[in-house]
N, C-alpha and C positions, 0 to 999 in steps of 0.2 A: 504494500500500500504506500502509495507517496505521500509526501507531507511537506507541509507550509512553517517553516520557519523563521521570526525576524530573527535581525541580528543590529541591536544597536548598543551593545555594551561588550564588553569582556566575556570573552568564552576560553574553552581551554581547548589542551590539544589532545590527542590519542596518542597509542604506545604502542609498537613494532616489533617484527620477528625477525628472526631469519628465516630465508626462503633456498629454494635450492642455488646453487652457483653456476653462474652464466662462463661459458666458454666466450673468449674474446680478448682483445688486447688489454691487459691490463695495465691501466695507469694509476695515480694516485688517488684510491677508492673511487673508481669508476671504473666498468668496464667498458672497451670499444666492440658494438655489434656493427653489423651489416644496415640498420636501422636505426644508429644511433647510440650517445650515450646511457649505459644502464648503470643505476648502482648496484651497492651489493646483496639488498633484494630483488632485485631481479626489474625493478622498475624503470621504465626508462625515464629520463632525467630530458627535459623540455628546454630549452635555451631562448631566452627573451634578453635581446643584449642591447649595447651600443657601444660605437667606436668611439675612443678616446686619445688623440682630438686633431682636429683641423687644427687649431691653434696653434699645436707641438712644432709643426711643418718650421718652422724658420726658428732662428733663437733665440732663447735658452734651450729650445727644444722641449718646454716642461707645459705640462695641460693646465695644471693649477696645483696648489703647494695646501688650499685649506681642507683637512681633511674632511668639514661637512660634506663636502660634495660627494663623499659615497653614501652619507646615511641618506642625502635624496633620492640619487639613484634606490636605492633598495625601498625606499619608504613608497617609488613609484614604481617598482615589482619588479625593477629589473633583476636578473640572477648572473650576467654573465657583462665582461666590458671585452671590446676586442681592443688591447692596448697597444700604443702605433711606438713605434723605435725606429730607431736612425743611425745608419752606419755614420755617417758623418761625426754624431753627436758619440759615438761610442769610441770609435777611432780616427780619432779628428787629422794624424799620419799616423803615417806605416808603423804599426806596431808600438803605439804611444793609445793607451787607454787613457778615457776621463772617467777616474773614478767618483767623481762629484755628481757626474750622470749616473752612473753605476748604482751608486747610493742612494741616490734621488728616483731609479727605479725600483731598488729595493723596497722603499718605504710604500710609496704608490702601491705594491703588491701588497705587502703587509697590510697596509689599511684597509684595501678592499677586502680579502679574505678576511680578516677580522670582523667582517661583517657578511660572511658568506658567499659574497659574488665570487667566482670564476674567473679566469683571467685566458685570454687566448691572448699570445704573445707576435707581434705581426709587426714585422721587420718592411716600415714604411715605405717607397719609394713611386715619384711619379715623375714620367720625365727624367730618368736618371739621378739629379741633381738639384739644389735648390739653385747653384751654377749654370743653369739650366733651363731655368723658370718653375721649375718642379722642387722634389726634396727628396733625400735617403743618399748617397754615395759623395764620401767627400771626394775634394778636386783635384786631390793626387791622383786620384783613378782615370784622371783622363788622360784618353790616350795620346799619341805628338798629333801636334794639328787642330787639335779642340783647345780654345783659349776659355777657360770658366770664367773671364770679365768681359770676353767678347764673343759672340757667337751668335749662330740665326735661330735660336728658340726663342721664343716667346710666350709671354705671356696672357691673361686678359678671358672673356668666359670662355672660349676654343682652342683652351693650352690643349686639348687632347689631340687636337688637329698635330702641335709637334711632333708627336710619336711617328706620323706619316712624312709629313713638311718640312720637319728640322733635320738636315744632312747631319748636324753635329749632334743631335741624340740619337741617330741614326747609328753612328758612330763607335759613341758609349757605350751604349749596349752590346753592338757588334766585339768591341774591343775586349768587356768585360767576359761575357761567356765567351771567349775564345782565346780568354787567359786564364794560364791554371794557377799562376802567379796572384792572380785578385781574387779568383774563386778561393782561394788558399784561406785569402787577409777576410774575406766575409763570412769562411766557414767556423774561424776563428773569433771570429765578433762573434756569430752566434755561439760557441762556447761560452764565452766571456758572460754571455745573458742565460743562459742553462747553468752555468756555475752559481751563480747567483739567485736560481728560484726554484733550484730542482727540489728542493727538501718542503717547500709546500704544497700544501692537500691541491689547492685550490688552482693549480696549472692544469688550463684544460687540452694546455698543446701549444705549438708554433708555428705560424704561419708563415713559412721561407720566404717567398719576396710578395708584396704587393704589385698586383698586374702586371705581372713580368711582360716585359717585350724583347724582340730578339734581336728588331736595328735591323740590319742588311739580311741578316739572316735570314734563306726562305723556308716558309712553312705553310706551301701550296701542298705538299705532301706528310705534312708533319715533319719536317727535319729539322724546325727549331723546339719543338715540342718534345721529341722521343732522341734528339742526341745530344740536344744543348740542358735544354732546362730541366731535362730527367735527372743530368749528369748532376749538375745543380742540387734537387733535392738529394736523389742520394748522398753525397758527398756532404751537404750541409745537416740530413739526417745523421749519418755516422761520426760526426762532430760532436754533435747534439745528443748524442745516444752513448756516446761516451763517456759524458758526466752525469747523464738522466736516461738511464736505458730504459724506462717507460714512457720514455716521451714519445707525445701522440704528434703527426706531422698533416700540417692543413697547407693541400696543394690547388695550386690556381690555373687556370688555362692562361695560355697566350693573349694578352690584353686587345688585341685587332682579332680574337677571333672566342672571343668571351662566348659568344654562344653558337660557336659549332668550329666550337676544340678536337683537333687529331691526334690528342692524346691517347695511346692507347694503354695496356692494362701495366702496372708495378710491379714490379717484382720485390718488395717492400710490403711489410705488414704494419700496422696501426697507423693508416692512414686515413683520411678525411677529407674530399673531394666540396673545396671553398671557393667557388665563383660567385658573384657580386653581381644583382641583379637592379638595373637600371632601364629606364626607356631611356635610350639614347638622343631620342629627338628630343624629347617634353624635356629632357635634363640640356639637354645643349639650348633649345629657344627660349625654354623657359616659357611656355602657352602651351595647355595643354583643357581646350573646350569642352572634351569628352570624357567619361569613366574609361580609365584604363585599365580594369579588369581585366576584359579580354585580352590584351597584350599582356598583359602580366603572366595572366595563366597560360600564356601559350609559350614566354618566356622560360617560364617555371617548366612547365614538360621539358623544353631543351634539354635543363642544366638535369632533370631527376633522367631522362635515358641517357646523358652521359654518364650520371654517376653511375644508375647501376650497369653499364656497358663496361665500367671500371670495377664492380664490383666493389664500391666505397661508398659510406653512406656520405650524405649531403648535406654540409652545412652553405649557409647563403653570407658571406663574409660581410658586404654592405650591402641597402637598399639606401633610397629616400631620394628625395625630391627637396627642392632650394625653396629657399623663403623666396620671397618677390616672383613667383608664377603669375603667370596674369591665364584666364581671370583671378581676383584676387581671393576663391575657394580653393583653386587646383593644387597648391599645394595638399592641402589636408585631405581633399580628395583622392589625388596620389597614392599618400602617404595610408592612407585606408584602405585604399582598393589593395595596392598591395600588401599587407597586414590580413585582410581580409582572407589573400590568396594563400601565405604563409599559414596562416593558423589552421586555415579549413585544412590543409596535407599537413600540419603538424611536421611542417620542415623548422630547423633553427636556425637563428639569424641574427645578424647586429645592425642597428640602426647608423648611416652616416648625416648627421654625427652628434657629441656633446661637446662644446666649446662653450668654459665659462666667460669668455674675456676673449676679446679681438676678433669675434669671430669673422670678419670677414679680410683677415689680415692675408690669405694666401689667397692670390688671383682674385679676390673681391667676391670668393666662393662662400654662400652664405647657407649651409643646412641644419644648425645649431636648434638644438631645445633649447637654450638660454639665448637672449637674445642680446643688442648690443649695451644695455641697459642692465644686465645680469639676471632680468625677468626669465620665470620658464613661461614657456610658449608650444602648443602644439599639443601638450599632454591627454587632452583631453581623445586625441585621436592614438597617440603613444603608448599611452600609460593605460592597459587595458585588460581585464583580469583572463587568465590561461591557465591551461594542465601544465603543474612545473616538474611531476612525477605522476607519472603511470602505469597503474598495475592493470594492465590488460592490452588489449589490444583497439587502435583509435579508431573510430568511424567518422566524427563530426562537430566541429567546433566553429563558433562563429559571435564575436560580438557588434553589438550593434551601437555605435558611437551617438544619435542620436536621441534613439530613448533609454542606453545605457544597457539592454537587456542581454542576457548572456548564458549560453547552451552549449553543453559537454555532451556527449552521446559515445559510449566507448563499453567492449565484452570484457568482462573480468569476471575473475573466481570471485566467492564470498569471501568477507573476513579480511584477515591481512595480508600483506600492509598497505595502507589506506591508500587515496588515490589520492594528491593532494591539487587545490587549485589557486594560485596565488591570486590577490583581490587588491590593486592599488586603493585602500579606501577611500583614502584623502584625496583624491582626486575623482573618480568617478562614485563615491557614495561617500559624501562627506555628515550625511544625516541618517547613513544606517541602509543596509538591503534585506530583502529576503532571499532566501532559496528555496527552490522545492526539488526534491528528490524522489526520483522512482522508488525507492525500496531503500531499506536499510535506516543507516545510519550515519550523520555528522556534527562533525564539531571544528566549530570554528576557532582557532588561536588569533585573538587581536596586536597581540605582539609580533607576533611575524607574519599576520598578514594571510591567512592558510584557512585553507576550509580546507579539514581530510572526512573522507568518505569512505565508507568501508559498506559494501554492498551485501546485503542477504542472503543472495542465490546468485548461480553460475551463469550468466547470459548476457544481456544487452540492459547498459544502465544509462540515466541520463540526471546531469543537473543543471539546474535554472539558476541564474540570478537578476535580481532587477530592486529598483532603489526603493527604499522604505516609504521615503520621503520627497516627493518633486522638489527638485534645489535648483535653482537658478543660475545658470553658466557665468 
C-alpha cells in the first residue's frame, strides 16, 4: 500500500548491511562495473557533479581559497566536483615542481571529502596553452617555431575554431604527442598529483587530458586516437598506477571528433569512457529558440554506443550552456533539457561550471552558478533532487523544475540497503515536501539531505516528491 508522507522537520536515517560482493575494478571503496560506480553493497552510487573552475584557467591557477564553498555545493546535493589542474601550474619548467600548488590542491581535496563529495581529478587543457589563448601546458613545451608571446591563436567566443585555424596549436599538439621527451615530463606531473591524493577514500579517478587534440595529426582512420592518444593514456595510466594502483582512468575522445570517436576497445582495465556533451551551435551563437531535447538525446545515444562498443561505462565529463543565451530563457532551458536527458538514462555527469569570482575572466566565457556579483544563479534548474545510490535496477526518473515535482521508478529486492534519494531542500523545498511511496518504507535524514527507502517486496517501486508548501521563486 503507498502512503502520503510530509516532511517538514527532522527525521532520521536507517541502518545497512552487507550484501554480497560485486566483481569489478576496485578502487577506494567503490567498485568499477560495466554500468557504473557500485559501492560495497552492491548499490550503484549516482554522480551529480560540477567542474571546478573556469576561473583556475589563468593565474594563480586557484578556484577559491574559502572553504564555504563546499558546504554549498553539498547543501545543493551535489556528490561529486570534477577538479580542473594545470601542467603549467604544477611544473611551471622542466622538472621544477610548485609545491605551493601542490599544497593548495591538497587542501581543496581535503575539504571536499571532508564533507563527502568525490573528486575526479582532470588534468585541464584547451588550446594547448594559456600561451595560446587556451590553458594547461607550460611554454617550455613549445616546440622551435611557436613563439608563446606571439602566435596566430586566438582568442574571443570561437577560441574552439583554433584547434582547426591556429597552424601554431596545430603544432603543439602535433609536437607534444610525438614527443616521448614531454609525454615523459606530463606522465610525471601526473604522478606528482596521484602522490599527493592517492590515500583518500574520496578519488573517484583521473581524467588524463581534457579534449585532447592531435594538431597535424590524422584521425580520418583513427590514427591519432589508437597510436597517439592510446599511447598517452597508457603511459600516463602506468605512472599513475604506480603510486595509486587503484586508480580509476577517465578517457576522452578526440576533441574534432567528440561524437563519432575511432577509438576502439583498451587493452587497460578500470576505465571510464568521459566525453562532454555540448550543442555545438547553441554553445558557439549563443541563441538557441527551441527545446533541445531532441538533440540532446540523440547526442547522448552517440556517446552511450560508443561506450559500450568500448565496453566502459559512461561518465558525461561537462555539459551546460552560457549565461547571456538569447532568448533570455534558453539558457535554463538548455540546461534542463539536458538534465532532463541525463537523469531519465541515469548517466553521470558534471556540470561546466562553478566559478566563485571572475567568472568571465577566460575568453569572456561565462557558465558559472555564481555569478559576477558572487550571487548563485541557475539553481533552481541545477540543484535538483536524484537517486544518489541504488539498490536495484533503474527504469525512470524525471524532475520537473517548474512545479518542483519529482518520480523515481526502479526493481529492487525488499529490505536492504535502502535506496537512497538526495533532496536539495533549500533550494527546491524551502517550506517542507511530501512523498508518496508505492510500498514499504522511508525515512528521511534532514542533515544530509537523504530520503532512504527500503521496499516490501521484490519488483517494481516508485517515489514521489512534491512541495508541502507553494513558495515563491
Amino acid at each position: 500500500m503507498g502512503a502520503d508522507i510530509d516532511i517538514a522537520s527532522l527525521g532520521n536515517g536507517g541502518t545497512e548491511r552487507e550484501m554480497a560482493h560485486h566483481v569489478g575494478w576496485k578502487g577506494h571503496g567503490l567498485i568499477l562495473e560495466k554500468d557504473g560506480f557500485h559501492d560495497q553493497e552492491g548499490r550503484r552510487v549516482c554522480f551529480r557533479g560540477v567542474n571546478i573552475a573556469g576561473n583556475a584557467k589563468v593565474p594563480p591557477f586557484l578556484p577559491f581559497r574559502e572553504p564555504h564553498w563546499w558546504d554549498r555545493l553539498s547543501a545543493w546535493g551535489f556528490n561529486m566536483v570534477r577538479l580542473t589542474l594545470f601542467w603549467e601550474a604544477i611544473e611551471p619548467e622542466p622538472g621544477l615542481y610548485d609545491q605551493s600548488y601542490l599544497d593548495y590542491l591538497a587542501e581543496l581535496v581535503s575539504q571536499a571529502s571532508q564533507r563527502n563529495i568525490y573528486l575526479l581529478m582532470d588534468m585541464h587543457q584547451d588550446l594547448y596553452s594559456r600561451w595560446l589563448c587556451g590553458d594547461g601546458a607550460p611554454s617550455w613545451t613549445f616546440p622551435p617555431g611557436v613563439n608563446p608571446n606571439r602566435n596566430d591563436s586566438f582568442s574571443g567566443q570561437f577560441w574552439g575554431a583554433a584547434y582547426v585555424l591556429s597552424r601554431d596549436v596545430r603544432a603543439c599538439f602535433s609536437h607534444f604527442f610525438r614527443s616521448e621527451l614531454l609525454r615523459e615530463h606530463y606522465c610525471r606531473a601526473w604522478a606528482k598529483i596521484a602522490s599527493l591524493v592517492k590515500d583518500n577514500p574520496f578519488i573517484l579517478g583521473y581524467d588524463i587530458m581534457n579534449e585532447p587534440s592531435g594538431g597535424d595529426i590524422s584521425n580520418l582512420r583513427g590514427e591519432f586516437e589508437n597510436q597517439f592518444l592510446k599511447t598517452l593514456y597508457q603511459e600516463a595510466l602506468t605512472a599513475i598506477r604506480a603510486v595509486h594502483p587503484e586508480a580509476v582512468g577517465f578517457v576522452e575522445p578526440h576533441v574534432l571528433d567528440m561524437f563519432t570517436s575511432r577509438l576502439t576497445g583498451f587493452d587497460l582495465d578500470g576505465l571510464v569512457y568521459a566525453p562532454h556533451l555540448y550543442d555545438p551551435i547553441s554553445v558557439s551563437f549563443r541563441f538557441s529558440p527551441l527545446s533541445e531535447e531532441i538533440s540532446f538525446r540523440a547526442l547522448l545515444h552517440l556517446h552511450r554506443q560508443k561506450a559500450r562498443g568500448l565496453d566502459l561505462p559512461l561518465f558525461i565529463g561537462e555539459f551546460g550552456a552560457p549565461w547571456g543565451m538569447q532568448p533570455g530563457y534558453a539558457r535554463s532551458t538548455a540546461v534542463n533539457d539536458l538534465l532532463e536527458v541525463l537523469e531519465g538514462q541515469f548517466v553521470d555527469s558534471a556540470y561546466w561550471d562553478f566559478s566563485v569570482k571572475d567568472v568571465r575572466i577566460w575568453n569572456d566565457e561565462d557558465f558559472s552558478l555564481i555569478d559576477e556579483e558572487g550571487r548563485p544563479r541557475g539553481l533552481e534548474v541545477n540543484a535538483r533532487p536524484y537517486i544518489s545510490r541504488l539498490h536495484g535496477i533503474p527504469l525512470f526518473q524525471h524532475f520537473d523544475c517548474t512545479d518542483r515535482n519529482f518520480v523515481a521508478v526502479f526493481k529492487s529486492p525488499p529490505g536492504l540497503p535502502p535506496t537512497v534519494i538526495k533532496i536539495p531542500e533549500e533550494v527546491q523545498y524551502p517550506r517542507g515536501f511530501r512523498f508518496r511511496i508505492s510500498d514499504g518504507r522511508a525515512e528521511y535524514c534532514q542533515e544530509k539531505q537523504e530520503l532512504c527507502y527500503y521496499p516490501a517486496y521484490d519488483g517494481s517501486h516508485q517515489v514521489r516528491l512534491s512541495p508541502l508548501f507553494e513558495a515563491v521563486r
